[in-house]
NUNU-142002 format. One line per field, with one value per residue (C-alpha): residue number from 1; residue in one letter; chain; x, y, z negated. Coordinates in nm, 2 decimals, m for minus. Each point is the difference from the previous one (the first is absolute). Layout:
! residues N
num	c(NUM  ...)
residu	c(a  ...)
chaine	c(A  ...)
u	c(X  ...)
v	c(Y  ...)
w	c(Z  ...)
***
This chain:
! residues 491
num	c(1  2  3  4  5  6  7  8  9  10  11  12  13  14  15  16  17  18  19  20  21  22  23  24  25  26  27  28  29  30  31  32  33  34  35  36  37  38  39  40  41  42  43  44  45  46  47  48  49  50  51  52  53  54  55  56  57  58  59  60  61  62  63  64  65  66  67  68  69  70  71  72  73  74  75  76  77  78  79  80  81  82  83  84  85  86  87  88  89  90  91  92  93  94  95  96  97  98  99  100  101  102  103  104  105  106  107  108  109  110  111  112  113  114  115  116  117  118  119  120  121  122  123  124  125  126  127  128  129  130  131  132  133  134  135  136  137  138  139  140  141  142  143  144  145  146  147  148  149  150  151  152  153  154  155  156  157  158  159  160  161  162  163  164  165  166  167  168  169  170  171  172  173  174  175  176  177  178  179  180  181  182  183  184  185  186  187  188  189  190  191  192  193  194  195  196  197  198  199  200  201  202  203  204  205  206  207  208  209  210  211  212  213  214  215  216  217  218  219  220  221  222  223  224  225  226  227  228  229  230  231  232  233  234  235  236  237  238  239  240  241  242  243  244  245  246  247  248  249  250  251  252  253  254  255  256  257  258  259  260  261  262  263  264  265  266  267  268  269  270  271  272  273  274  275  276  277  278  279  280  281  282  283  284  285  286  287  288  289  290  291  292  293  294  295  296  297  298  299  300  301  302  303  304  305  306  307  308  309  310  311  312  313  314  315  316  317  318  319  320  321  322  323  324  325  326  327  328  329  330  331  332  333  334  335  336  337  338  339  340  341  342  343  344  345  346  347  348  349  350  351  352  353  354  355  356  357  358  359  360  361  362  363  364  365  366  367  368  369  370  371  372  373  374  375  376  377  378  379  380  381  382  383  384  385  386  387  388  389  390  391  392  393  394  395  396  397  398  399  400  401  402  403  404  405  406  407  408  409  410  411  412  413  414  415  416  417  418  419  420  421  422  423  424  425  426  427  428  429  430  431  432  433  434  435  436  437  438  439  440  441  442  443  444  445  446  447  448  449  450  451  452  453  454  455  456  457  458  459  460  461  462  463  464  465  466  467  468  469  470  471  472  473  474  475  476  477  478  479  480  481  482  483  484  485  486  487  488  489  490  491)
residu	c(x  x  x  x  x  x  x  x  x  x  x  x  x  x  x  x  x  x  x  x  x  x  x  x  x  x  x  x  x  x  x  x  x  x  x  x  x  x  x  x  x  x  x  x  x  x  x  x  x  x  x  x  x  x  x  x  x  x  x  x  x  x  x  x  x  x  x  x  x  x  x  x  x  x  x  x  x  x  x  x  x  x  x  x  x  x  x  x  x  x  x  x  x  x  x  x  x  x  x  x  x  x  x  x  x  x  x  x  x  x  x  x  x  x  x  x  x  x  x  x  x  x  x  x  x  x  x  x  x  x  x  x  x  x  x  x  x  x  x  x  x  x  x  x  x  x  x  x  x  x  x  x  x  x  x  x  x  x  x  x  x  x  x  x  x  x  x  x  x  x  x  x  x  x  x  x  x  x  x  x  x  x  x  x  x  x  x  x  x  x  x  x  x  x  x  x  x  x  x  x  x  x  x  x  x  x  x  x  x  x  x  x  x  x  x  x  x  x  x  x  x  x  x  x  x  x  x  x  x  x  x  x  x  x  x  x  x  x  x  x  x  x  x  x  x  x  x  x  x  x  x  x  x  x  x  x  x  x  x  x  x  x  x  x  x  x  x  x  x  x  x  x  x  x  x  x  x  x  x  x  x  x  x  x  x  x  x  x  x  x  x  x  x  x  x  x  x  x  x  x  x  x  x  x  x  x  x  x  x  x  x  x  x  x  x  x  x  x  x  x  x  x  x  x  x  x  x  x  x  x  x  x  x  x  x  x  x  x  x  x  x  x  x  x  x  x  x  x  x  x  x  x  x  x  x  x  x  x  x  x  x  x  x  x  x  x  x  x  x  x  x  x  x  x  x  x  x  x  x  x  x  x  x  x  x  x  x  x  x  x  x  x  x  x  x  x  x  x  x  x  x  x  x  x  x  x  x  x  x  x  x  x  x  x  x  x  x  x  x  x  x  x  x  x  x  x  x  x  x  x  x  x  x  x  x  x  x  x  x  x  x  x  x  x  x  x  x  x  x  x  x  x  x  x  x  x  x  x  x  x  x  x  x  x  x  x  x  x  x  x  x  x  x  x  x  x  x  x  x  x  x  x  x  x  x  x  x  x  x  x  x)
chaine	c(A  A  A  A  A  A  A  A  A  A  A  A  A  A  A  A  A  A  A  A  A  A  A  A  A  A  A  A  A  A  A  A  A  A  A  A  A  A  A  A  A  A  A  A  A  A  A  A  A  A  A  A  A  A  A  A  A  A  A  A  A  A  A  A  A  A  A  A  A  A  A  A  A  A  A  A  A  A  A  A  A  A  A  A  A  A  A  A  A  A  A  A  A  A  A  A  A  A  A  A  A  A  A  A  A  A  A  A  A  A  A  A  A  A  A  A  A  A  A  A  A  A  A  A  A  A  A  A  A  A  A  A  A  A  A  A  A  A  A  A  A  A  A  A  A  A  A  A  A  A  A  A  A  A  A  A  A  A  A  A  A  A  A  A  A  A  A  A  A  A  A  A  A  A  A  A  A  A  A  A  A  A  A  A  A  A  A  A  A  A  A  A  A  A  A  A  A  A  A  A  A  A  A  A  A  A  A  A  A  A  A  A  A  A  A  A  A  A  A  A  A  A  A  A  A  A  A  A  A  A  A  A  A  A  A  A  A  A  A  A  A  A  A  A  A  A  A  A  A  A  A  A  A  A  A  A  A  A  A  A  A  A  A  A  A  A  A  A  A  A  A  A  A  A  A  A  A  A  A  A  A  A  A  A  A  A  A  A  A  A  A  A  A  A  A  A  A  A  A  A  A  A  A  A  A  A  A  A  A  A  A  A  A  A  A  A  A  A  A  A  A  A  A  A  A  A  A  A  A  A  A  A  A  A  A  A  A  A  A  A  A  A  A  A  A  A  A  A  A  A  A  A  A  A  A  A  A  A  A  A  A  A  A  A  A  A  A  A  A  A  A  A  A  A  A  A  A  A  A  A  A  A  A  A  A  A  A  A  A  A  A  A  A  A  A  A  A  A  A  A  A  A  A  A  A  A  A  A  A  A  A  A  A  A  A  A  A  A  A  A  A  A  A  A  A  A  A  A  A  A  A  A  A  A  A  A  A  A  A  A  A  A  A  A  A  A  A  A  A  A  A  A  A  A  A  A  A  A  A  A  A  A  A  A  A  A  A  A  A  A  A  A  A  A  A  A  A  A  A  A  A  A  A  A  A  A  A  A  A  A  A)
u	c(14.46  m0.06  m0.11  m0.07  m0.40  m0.18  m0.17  m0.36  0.02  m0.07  0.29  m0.01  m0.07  m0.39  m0.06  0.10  0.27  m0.05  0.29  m0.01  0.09  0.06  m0.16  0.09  0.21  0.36  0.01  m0.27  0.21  0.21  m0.33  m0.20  m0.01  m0.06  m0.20  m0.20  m0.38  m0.07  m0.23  0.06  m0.26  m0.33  m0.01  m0.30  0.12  m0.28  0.06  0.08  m0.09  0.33  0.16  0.31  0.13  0.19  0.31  0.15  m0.09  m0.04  m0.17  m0.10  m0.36  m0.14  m0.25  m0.29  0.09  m0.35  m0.12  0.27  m0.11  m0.21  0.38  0.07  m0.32  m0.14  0.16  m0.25  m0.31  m0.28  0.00  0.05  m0.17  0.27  0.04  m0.33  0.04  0.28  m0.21  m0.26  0.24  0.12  m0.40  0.01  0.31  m0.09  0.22  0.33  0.24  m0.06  m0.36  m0.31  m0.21  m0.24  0.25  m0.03  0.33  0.03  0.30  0.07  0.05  0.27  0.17  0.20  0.13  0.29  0.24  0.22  m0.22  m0.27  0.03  m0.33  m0.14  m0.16  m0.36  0.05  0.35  m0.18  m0.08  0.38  0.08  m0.13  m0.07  0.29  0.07  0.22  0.13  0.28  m0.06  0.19  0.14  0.31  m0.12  m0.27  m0.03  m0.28  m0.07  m0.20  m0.07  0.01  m0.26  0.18  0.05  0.39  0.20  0.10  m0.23  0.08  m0.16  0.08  0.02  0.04  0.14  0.15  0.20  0.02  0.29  0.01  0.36  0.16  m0.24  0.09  m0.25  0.06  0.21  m0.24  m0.02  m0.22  m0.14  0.02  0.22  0.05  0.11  0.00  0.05  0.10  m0.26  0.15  0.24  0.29  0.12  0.11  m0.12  0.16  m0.03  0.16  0.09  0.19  0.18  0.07  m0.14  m0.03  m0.07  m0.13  0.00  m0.36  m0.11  m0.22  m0.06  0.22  m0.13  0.02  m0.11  0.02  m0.15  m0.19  0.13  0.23  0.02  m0.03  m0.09  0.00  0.15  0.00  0.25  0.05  m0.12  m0.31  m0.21  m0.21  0.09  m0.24  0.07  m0.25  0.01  m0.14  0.00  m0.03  m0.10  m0.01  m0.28  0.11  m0.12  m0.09  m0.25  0.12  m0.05  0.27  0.12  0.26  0.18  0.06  0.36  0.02  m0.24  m0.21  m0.34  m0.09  0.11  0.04  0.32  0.02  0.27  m0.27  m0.21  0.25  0.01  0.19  0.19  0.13  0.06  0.23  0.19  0.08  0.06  0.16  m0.22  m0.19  m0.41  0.02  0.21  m0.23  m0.31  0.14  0.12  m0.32  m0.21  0.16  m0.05  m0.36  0.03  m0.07  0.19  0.18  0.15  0.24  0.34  0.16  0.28  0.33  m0.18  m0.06  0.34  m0.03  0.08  0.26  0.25  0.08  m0.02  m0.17  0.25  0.17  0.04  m0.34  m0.12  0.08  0.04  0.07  0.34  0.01  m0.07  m0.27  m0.29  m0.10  m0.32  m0.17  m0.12  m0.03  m0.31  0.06  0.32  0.19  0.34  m0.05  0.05  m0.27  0.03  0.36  m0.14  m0.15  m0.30  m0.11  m0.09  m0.17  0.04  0.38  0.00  m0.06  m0.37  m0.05  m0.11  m0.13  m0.15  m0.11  m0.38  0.13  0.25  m0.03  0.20  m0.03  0.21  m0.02  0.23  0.31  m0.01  m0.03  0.09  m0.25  m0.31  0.06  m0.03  m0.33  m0.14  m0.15  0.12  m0.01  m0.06  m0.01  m0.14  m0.10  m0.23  0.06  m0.27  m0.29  0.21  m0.10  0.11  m0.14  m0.22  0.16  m0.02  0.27  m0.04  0.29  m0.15  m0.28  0.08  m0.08  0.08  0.00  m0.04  0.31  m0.12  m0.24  m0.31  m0.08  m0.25  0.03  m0.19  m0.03  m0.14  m0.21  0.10  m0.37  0.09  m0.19  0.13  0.09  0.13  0.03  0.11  0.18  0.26  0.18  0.30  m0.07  m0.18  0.03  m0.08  0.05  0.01  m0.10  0.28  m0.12  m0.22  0.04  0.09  0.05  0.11  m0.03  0.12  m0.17  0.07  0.04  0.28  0.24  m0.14  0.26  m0.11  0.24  m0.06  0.08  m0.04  m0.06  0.27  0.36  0.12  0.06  m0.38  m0.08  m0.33  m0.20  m0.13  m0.31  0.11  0.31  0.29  0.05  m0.39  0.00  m0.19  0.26  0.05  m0.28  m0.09  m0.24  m0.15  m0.07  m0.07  m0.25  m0.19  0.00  m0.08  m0.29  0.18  0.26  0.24  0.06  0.21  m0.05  0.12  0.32  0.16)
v	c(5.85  m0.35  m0.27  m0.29  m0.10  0.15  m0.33  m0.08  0.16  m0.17  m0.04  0.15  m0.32  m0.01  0.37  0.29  0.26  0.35  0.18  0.35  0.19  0.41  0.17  0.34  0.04  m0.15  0.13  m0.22  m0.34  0.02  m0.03  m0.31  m0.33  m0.31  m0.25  m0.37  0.09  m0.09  m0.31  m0.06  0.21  0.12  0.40  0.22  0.25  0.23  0.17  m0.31  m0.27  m0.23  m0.28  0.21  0.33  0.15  0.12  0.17  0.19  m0.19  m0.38  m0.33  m0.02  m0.26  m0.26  0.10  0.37  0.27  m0.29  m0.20  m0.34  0.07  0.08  0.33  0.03  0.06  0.37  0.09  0.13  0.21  0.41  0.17  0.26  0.27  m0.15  0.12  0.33  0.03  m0.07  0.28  0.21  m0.02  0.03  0.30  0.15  m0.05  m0.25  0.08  m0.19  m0.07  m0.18  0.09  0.23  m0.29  m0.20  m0.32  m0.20  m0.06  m0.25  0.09  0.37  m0.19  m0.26  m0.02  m0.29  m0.04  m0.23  m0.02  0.06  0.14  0.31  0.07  0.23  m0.21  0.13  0.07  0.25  0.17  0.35  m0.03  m0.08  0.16  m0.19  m0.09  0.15  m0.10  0.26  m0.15  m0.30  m0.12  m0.32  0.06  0.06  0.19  0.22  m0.03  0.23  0.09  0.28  m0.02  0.16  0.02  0.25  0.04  0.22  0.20  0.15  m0.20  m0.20  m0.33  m0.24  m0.40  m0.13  m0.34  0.07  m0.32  0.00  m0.26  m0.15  0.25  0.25  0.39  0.30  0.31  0.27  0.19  0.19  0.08  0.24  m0.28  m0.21  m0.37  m0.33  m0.28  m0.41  m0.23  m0.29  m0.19  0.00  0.16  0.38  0.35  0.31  0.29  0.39  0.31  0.23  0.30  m0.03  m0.38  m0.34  m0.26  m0.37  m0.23  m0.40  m0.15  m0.33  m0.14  0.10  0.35  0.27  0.38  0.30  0.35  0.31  0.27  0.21  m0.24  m0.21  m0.34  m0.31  m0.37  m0.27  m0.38  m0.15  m0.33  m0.25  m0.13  0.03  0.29  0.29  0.08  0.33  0.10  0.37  0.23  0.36  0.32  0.39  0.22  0.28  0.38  0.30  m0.27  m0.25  m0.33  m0.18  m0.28  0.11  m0.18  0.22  m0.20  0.06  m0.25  m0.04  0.15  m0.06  m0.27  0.10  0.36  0.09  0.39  0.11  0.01  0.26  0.28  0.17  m0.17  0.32  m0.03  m0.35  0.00  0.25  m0.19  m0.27  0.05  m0.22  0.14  m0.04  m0.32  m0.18  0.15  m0.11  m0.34  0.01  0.15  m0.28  m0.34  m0.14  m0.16  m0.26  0.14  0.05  m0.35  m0.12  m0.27  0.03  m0.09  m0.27  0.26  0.18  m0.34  m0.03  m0.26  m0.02  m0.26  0.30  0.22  m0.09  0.21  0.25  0.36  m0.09  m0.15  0.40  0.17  0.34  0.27  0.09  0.30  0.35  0.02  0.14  0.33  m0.01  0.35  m0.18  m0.38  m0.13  m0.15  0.14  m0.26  m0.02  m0.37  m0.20  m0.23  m0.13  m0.11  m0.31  m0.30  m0.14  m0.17  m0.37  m0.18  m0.38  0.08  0.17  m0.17  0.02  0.25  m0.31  m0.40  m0.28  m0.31  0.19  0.26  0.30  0.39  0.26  0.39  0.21  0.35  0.29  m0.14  m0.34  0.27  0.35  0.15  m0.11  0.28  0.23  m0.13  m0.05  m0.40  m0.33  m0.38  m0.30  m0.38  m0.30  m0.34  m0.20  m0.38  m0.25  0.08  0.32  0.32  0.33  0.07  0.31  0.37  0.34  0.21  0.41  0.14  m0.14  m0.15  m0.33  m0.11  m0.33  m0.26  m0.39  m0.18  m0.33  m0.24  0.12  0.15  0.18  0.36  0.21  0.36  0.14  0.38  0.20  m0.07  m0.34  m0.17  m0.19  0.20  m0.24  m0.35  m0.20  m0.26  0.09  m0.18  0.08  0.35  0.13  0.36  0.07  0.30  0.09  0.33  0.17  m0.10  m0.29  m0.30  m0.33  m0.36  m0.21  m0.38  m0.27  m0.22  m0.40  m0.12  0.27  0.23  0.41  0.25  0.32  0.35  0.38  0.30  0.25  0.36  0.12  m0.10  m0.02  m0.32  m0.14  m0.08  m0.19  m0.07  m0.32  m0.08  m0.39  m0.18  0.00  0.43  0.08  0.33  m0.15  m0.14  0.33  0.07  m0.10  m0.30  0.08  0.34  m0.21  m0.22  0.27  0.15  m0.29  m0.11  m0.34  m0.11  m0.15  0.08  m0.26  0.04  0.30  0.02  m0.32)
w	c(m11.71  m0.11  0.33  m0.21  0.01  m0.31  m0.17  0.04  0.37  0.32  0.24  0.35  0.14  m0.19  m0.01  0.31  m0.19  m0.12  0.24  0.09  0.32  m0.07  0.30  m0.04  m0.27  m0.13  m0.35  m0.09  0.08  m0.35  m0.17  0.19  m0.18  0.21  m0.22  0.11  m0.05  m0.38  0.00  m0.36  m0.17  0.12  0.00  m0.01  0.33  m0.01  0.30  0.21  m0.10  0.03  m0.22  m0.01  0.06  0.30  m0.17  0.33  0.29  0.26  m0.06  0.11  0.03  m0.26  0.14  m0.24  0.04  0.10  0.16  0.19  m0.07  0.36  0.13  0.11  0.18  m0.37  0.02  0.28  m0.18  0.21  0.03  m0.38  m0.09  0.06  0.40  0.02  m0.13  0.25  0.31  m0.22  m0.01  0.35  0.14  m0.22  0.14  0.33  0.14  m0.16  0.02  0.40  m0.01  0.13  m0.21  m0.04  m0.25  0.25  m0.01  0.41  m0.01  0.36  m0.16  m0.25  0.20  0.30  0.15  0.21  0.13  m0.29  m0.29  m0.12  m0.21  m0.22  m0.23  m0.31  m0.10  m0.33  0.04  0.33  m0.27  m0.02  0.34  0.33  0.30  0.23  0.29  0.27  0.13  0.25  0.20  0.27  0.19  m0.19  m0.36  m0.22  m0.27  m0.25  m0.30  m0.31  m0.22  m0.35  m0.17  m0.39  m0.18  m0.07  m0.29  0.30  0.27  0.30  0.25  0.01  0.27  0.09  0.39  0.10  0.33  0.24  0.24  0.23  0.11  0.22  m0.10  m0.14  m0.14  0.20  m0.24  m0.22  m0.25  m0.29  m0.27  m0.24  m0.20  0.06  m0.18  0.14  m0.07  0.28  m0.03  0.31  0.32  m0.01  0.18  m0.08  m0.01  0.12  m0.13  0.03  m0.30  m0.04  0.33  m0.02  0.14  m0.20  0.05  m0.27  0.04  m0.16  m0.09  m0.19  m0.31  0.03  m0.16  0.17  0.09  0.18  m0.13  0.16  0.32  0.16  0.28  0.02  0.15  m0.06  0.24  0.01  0.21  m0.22  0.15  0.08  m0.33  m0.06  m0.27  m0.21  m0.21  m0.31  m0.08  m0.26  0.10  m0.21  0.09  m0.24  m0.02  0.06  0.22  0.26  m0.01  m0.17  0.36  0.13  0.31  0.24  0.29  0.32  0.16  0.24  0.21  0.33  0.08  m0.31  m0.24  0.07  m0.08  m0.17  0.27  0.21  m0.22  0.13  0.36  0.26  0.08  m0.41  0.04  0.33  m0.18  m0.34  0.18  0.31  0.27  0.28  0.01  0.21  m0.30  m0.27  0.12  0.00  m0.31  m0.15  0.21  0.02  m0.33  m0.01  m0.21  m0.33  m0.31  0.00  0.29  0.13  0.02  0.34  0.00  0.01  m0.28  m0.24  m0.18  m0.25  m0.35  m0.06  m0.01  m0.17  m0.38  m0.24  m0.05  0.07  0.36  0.07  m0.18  0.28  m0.05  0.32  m0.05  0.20  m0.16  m0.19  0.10  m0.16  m0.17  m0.15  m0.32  m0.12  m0.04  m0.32  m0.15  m0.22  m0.12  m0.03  0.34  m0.06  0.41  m0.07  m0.17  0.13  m0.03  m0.27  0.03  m0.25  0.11  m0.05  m0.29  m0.37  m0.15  m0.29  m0.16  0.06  m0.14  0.07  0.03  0.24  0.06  0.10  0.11  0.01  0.24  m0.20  0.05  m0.20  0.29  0.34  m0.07  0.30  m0.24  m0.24  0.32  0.09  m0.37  0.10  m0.09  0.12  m0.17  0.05  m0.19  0.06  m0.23  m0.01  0.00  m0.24  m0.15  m0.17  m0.03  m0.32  0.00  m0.02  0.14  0.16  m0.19  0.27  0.39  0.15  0.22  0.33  0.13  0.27  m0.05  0.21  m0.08  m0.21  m0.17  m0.33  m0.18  m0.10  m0.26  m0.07  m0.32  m0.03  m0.32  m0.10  m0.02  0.28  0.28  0.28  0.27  0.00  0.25  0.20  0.21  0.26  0.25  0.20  m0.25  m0.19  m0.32  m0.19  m0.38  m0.11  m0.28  m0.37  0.15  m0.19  0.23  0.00  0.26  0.05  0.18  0.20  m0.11  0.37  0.08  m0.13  0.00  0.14  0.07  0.10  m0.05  m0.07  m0.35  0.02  m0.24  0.08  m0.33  m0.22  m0.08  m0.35  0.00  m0.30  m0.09  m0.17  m0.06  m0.03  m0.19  0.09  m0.09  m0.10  m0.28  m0.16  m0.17  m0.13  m0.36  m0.03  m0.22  0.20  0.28  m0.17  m0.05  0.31  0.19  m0.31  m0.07  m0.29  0.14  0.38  0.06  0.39  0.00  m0.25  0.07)
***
C-alpha cells in the first residue's frame, strides 16, 4: 500500500487524519485505508454534510462536522423525538426498567455517590438499564449491581456489578446460580475457587480479564497493597424449570450474612462436622460484619511473590475429592489458564485516532463456556467510531475515563438514546441497534464492556472504508436512497 501523500490533499499538519480503530473485529484491518481528509474538491455528502469522506472506521472529527464549529458542545442537542417515546413507553409499562410508574427521572433513584466514584445510570439508556442496587456495603468494600433489561439471542438474565475491595479486604466464599465474567478495572488481588475437587488461586491486576461459572465457590481477595480493587462483572443465568432469578449462596458467614450451614439442624451439623454445640454456635454467630470483611495481619500475605505461574495455581495435592456429577462437564481445562490481561497484550488494532481489543473465546478458552465476551477501546481526542451495528450480541459498557457522546438508533429509524457520557457511567446497546460513538475534544474516550456472544464479533459498518455499502451497485443505491450519485455513501 502506497504512503506517499496523494496530490491536491492537505497534510496532517492542516487537516486531522482519517485512521481507523477495529473494535470488535480483526478481519476487517486488511481492508482499512488511512487517507488525509480530501480538501481538494468540494463533495456533495448527502447524508453528512462534510468536505470529504471518512474512508475508515474509526475517524477524526472534522471541525465543521454536524455542527462542531461550537466545539464538541455542538453534539449536545435537546430530547429527540424517540427519547420521548422512551419515557412513553416506560409511563406505559409501568415503570420498567426500575422507575417509578409515573415516568419521573429521580436522579437520586439513578446515581449513587461514593467515596471513590460515582456510578450512574444515564437517563436516556435507564429502558435498558435498571436501577442500581447496592446490595453489599461494608467498611471493607461494597458491591453494587444492575439488571439489564435486553433482550438476548439466548433466554437469560443478565446482570452488571462492580465489586470494591478495599486493601486487606476479602468477600466471604459464595457461590451462585449464575455465570460470571469479569474485568479488573483497578488494584490488584486474586481470587480463589474451588472446582472438581481442586483450589485454585488466580493473581489479578488491572486490566485481567476472568471469570467463574455457575456452582462453584469463590471469593475475591486484595492483599496488594494499599490501593483499592475494583472488579467489573457481567453475570448470566439462564432460564429453565426455575425462575430466571440471580441468586448468590453465602458460605462463610454467621449472623450477617447468613451463612447456609446454618439452615440445617444443629444435631446434623455437629455430626458433619465434628464440633460440639458450644463451637457451632460460635461459628454460626461470630461473623457480623457482612459479606466483605478485613483481613487480620497473619491472614494479609502480600503479592510480591509468587509470580504468575503453576506454583502461584495452587491446586490441593492430596486425593481428590469425589464429586457425584460436575457442574459443567468439560474436557477442556479452561481454569488451567491465566487470566487474560489486556494492557499486556497487543491491540487487535491502532491508530493514531484510537485502538480496541476484544477478548472472545479463541483469547480465554472459559468464554466459550459462559457464551459472553469483553472488549476494550479508547477514542483519542475528537475521534469517532463510525456508525455500525453488531447482528451476533448486544453490548454493555462502562466509561474508565474522559467523556464522549453515544448514540443509539431504533429500526424505525429515530433516535433512540443520545447522550454524553462520562467516567462511571453504563451504557448499553441493544443487538442490531445501530451506534456511534464520539470523542470528546478536551480528552480521550475509553470505555470497557462486555458482548453477549463469545464468539469473534463481526460488526457492520454503515460508513467508512468497510460500509457495507460498498457492495451495493450505485446505481442500485441511487435509487434507493432518491439521489444520483451517493457519493457519501460509496466512497
Amino acid at each position: 500500500m502506497a504512503t506517499t501523500e496523494p496530490a491536491g490533499r492537505r497534510s496532517f499538519g492542516l487537516w486531522p487524519t482519517v485512521c481507523t480503530v477495529l473494535p470488535l473485529v480483526v478481519c476487517l484491518v486488511a481492508h482499512v485505508i488511512v487517507f488525509p481528509v480530501e480538501a481538494g474538491r468540494d463533495r456533495a455528502v448527502h447524508a453528512y454534510d462534510l468536505d470529504g469522506v471518512q474512508e475508515t472506521a474509526i475517524a477524526g472529527l472534522p471541525e465543521d462536522a454536524l455542527g462542531a464549529r461550537e466545539g464538541w458542545k455542538g453534539w449536545k442537542e435537546e430530547t429527540s423525538q424517540g427519547d420521548i417515546d422512551i419515557v412513553h413507553r416506560e409511563r406505559e409499562g409501568g415503570g420498567r426498567g426500575g422507575g417509578s410508574s409515573s415516568g419521573h427521572w429521580d436522579q437520586d433513584d439513578l446515581c449513587r455517590e461514593t467515596a471513590e466514584r460515582s456510578t450512574c445510570i444515564l437517563r436516556g439508556f435507564k429502558p435498558f438499564i435498571g436501577k442500581p442496587r447496592v446490595v453489599v456495603e461494608t467498611d471493607a468494600g461494597s458491591v453494587t449491581t444492575w439488571r439489564l433489561n435486553v433482550t438476548t439471542h439466548r433466554h437469560r438474565e443478565l446482570g452488571i456489578g462492580v465489586l470494591t475491595l478495599k486493601s486487606n479486604a476479602m468477600s466471604l466464599p459464595m457461590y451462585t446460580n449464575y455465570d460470571m465474567v469479569f474485568f479488573v478495572l483497578r488494584g490488584r488481588g486474586r481470587i480463589e475457587f474451588h472446582l472438581e475437587g481442586k483450589h485454585y488461586v488466580k493473581k489479578l491486576s488491572r486490566s485481567d480479564v476472568y471469570g467463574v461459572p455457575s456452582g462453584h465457590m469463590l471469593f475475591f481477595v486484595n492483599s496488594g497493597g494499599e490501593e483499592v480493587m475494583e472488579v467489573l462483572a457481567m453475570s448470566s443465568v439462564a432460564g429453565g424449570v426455575e425462575a430466571v432469578h440471580h441468586k448468590r449462596y453465602s458460605i462463610g458467614g454467621g449472623e450477617a450474612p447468613t451463612s447456609i450451614l446454618g439452615g440445617f439442624d444443629k444435631e446434623v451439623m455437629e455430626a458433619a462436622l465434628h464440633v460440639k454445640r458450644e463451637d457451632l454456635e460460635s461459628l454460626l454467630t461470630s461473623q457480623s460484619a457482612g459479606d466483605i470483611v478485613y483481613l487480620s495481619e497473619r491472614r494479609a500475605p502480600k503479592l510480591s511473590t509468587p509470580e504468575r505461574s503453576e506454583d502461584w495455581e495452587v491446586m490441593q495435592e492430596e486425593e481428590e475429592i469425589p464429586t457425584i456429577a460436575a457442574p459443567r462437564p468439560s474436557d477442556n481445562k479452561w481454569w488451567l489458564e491465566d487470566p487474560y490481561s489486556v494492557d499486556v497484550s497487543k491491540p487487535d488494532f491502532s491508530s493514531l485516532n484510537g485502538w480496541s481489543t476484544v477478548v472472545d473465546e479463541n483469547k480465554l478458552t472459559f468464554l466459550k463456556e459462559v457464551d459472553m465476551g469483553v472488549f476494550r477501546v479508547k477514542l483519542a481526542k475528537g475521534g469517532m467510531l463510525l456508525p455500525h451495528w453488531n447482528p451476533d450480541a448486544m453490548e454493555v459498557g462502562m466509561v474508565t475515563a474522559g467523556r464522549g457522546l453515544i448514540q443509539v438508533v431504533f429500526p424505525d429509524g429515530t433516535s433512540a438514546i443520545k447522550e454524553e457520557v462520562q467516567k462511571g457511567d453504563l451504557f448499553v446497546v441493544p443487538r442490531f441497534h445501530p451506534v456511534v460513538q464520539v470523542a470528546s475534544r478536551d480528552d480521550p474516550f475509553e470505555f470497557v464492556g462486555f458482548t453477549s456472544n463469545s464468539k469473534p464479533a463481526h460488526p457492520y459498518f454503515l460508513a467508512g472504508g468497510t460500509s457495507v455499502l460498498h457492495d451495493v451497485d450505485a446505481e442500485l443505491l441511487g435509487t434507493g436512497y432518491g439521489v444520483i450519485e451517493p457519493f457519501a455513501l460509496m466512497e
